[in-house]
C-alpha positions as CSV (number, residue, x, y, z in Angstrom):
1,X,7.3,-49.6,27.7
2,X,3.9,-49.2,29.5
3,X,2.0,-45.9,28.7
4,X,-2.0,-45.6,30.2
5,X,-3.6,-42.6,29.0
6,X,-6.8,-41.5,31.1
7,X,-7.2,-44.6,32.4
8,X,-10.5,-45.3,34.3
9,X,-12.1,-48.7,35.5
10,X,-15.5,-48.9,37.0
11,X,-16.9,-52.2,37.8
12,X,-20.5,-50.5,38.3
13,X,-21.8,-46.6,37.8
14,X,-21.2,-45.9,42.0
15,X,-17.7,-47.9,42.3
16,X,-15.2,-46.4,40.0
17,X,-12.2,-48.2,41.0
18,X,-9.7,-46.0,38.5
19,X,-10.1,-42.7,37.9
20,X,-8.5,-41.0,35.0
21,X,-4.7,-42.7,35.3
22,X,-1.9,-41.2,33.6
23,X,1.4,-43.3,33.7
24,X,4.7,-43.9,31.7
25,X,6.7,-46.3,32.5
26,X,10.4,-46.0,30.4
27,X,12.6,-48.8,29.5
28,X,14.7,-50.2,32.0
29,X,13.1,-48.3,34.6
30,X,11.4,-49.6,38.1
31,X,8.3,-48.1,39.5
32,X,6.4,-49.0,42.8
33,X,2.6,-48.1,43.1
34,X,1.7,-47.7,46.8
35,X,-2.0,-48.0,48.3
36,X,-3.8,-49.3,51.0
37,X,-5.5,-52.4,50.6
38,X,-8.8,-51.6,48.3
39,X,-6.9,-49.0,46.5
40,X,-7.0,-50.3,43.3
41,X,-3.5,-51.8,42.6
42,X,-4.8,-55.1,41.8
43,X,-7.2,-53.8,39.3
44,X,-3.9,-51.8,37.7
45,X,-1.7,-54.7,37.1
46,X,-4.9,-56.9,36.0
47,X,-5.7,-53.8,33.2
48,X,-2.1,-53.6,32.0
49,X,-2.2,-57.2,31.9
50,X,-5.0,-57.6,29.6
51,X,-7.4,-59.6,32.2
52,X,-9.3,-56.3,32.8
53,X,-10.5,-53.9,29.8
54,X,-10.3,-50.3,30.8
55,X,-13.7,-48.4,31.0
56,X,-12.3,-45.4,29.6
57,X,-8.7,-44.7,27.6
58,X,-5.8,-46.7,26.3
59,X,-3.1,-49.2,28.2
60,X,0.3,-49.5,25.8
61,X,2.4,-52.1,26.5
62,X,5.9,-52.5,24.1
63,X,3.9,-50.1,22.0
64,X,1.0,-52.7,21.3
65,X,-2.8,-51.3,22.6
66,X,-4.1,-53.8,25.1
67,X,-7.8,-54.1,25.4
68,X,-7.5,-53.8,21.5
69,X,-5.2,-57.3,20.9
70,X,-7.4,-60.3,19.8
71,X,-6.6,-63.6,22.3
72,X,-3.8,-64.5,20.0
73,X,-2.1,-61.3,19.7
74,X,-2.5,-60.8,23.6
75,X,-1.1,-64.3,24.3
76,X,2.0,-63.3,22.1
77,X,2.2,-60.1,23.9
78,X,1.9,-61.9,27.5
79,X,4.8,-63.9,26.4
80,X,7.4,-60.9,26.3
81,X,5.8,-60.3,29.8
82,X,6.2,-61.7,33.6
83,X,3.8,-60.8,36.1
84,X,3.2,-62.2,40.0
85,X,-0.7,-62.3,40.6
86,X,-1.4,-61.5,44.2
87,X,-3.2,-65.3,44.8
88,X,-0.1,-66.5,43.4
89,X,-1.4,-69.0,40.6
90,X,0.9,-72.5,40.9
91,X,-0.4,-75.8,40.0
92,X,-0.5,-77.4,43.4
93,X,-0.7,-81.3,41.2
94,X,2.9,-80.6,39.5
95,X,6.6,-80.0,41.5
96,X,7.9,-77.1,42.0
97,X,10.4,-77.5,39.0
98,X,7.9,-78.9,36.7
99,X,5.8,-75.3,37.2
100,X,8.2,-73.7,35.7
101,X,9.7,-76.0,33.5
102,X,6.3,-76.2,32.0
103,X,6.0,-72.8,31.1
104,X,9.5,-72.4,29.1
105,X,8.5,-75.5,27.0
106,X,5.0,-73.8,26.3
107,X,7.3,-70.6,24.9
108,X,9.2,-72.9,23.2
109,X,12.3,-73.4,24.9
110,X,14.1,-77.4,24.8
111,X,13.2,-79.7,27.3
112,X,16.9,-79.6,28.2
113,X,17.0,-75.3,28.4
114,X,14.0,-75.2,30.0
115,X,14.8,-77.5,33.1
116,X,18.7,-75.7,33.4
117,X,16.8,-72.4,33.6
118,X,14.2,-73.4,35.6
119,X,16.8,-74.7,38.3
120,X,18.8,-71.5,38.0
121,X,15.6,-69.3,38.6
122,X,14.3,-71.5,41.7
123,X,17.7,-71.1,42.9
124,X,18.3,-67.7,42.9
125,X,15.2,-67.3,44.6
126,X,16.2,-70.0,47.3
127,X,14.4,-72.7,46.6
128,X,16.9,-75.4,45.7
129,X,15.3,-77.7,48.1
130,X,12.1,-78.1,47.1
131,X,12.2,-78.7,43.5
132,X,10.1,-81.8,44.0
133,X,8.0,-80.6,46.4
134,X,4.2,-80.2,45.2
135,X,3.1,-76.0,45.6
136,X,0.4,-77.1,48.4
137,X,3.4,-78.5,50.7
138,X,4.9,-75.0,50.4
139,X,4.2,-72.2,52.9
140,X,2.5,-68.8,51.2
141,X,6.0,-66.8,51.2
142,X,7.5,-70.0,49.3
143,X,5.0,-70.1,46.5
144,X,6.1,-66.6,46.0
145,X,9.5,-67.3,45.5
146,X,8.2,-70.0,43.1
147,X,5.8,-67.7,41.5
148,X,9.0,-64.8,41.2
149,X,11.5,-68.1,39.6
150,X,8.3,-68.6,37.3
151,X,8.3,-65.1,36.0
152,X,12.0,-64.5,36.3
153,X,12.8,-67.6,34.3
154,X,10.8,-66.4,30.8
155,X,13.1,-63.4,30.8
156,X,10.7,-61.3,30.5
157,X,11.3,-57.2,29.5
158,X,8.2,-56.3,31.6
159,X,7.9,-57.8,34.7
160,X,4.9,-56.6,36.5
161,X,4.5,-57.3,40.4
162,X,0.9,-58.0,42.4
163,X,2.1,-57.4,46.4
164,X,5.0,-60.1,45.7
165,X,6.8,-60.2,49.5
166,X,3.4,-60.1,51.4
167,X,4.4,-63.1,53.0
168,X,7.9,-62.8,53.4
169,X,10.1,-61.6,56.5
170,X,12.2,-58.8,56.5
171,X,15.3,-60.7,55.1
172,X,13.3,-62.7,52.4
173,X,12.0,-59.0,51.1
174,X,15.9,-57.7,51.4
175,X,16.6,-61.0,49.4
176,X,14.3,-60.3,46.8
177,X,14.8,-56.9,46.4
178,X,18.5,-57.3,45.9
179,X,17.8,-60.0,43.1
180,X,15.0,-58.0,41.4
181,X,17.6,-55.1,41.4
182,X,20.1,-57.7,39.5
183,X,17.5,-58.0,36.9
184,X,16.4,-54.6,36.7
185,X,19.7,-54.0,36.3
186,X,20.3,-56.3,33.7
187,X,17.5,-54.4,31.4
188,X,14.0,-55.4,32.8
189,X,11.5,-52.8,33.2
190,X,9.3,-53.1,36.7
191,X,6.3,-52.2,37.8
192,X,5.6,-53.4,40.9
193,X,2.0,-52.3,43.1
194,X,2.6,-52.7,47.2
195,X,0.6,-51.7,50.9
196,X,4.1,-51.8,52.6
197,X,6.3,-48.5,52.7
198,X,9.1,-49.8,54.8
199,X,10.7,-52.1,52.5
200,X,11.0,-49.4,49.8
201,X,14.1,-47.7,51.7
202,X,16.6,-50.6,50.0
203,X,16.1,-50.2,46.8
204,X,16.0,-47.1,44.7
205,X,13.0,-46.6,42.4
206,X,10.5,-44.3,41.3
207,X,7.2,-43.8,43.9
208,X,3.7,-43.4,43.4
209,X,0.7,-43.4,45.8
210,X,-2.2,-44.6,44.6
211,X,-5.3,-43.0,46.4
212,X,-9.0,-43.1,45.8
213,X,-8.7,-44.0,42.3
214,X,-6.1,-41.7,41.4
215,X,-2.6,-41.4,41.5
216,X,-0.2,-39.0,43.3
């Protein structure tokens, strides 16, 4: 599902952000990448994603070479994907439900099936209750819910995860967790990139530390 063979970034000769990644990421499985803040994890899921081009080697995704796609072929790519960016990108001018809604209709989906799984996504995150609400009148750990909904609700078979419960509490993380494991579950491959160690002890999953570049 995702394969990176001697992956390197390097944003200038003396900052060399990724150094030489080797990763394979199977069907169905759930992997969390662990570093402190500046470790590169943000550059990982950006690279995989296709908003970065590796300096050096090759980033599979569902068998398709990334950095090599033309816009087209990335956006059809992207559209068998779900990913949570760590500045959590909502449009704070449309309702909750629209920002989701909005995305279904732009894979296709009826106006009809895209609002009923838009309101099943938002709920199982928790936020029945703010479906009209614009993003900006949401606090941080709410806009992550909305961004998770978002993602959740394109069914995606990669779902790839920038620090997604940084603003949550403890029970929001547990919540989360618990539904993420529903859909892993349910045949969703996950990669997900985190600072925080405690919340790992709920759910089962692969672990990687991610350190100076490199991982462990």
């Amino acid at each position: 599902m995702i394969l990176l063979q001697g992956v390197s970034k390097e944003f200038r000769p003396d900052q060399n952000v990724l150094s030489n990644l080797n990763l394979k990421v199977e069907k169905d499985e759930w992997v969390w990448v662990l570093g402190a803040t500046g470790a590169g994890k943000s550059v990982l899921i950006k690279t995989i994603y296709g908003v970065l081009a590796p300096s050096e080697g090759k980033v599979l995704v569902l068998d398709e070479d990334v950095a090599s796609l033309k816009e087209k072929d990335l956006a059809k790519l992207r559209r068998r994907l779900g990913i949570v960016f760590q500045d959590i990108r909502l449009l704070d001018d449309r309702p909750v439900l629209d920002n989701v809604v909005l995305i279904l209709q732009a894979l296709g989906a009826p106006v009809r099936e895209a609002r009923e799984r838009a309101e099943h996504w938002l709920g199982k995150v928790g936020m029945n209750d703010y479906l009209q609400r614009c993003p900006y009148e949401l606090s941080t750990g709410q806009r992550q819910k909305v961004a998770l909904a978002r993602s959740l609700a394109k069914q995606p078979e990669v779902l790839l995860l920038d620090e997604p419960f940084s603003a949550l509490d403890e029970i929001g993380e547990r919540e989360m967790l618990k539904l993420l494991g529903e859909v892993n579950h349910a045949g969703a491959t996950i990669l997900a990139v985190s600072h925080m160690h405690e919340t790992l002890r709920f759910l089962p999953g692969r672990i990687l530390q991610l350190k100076e570049g490199a991982l462990q």
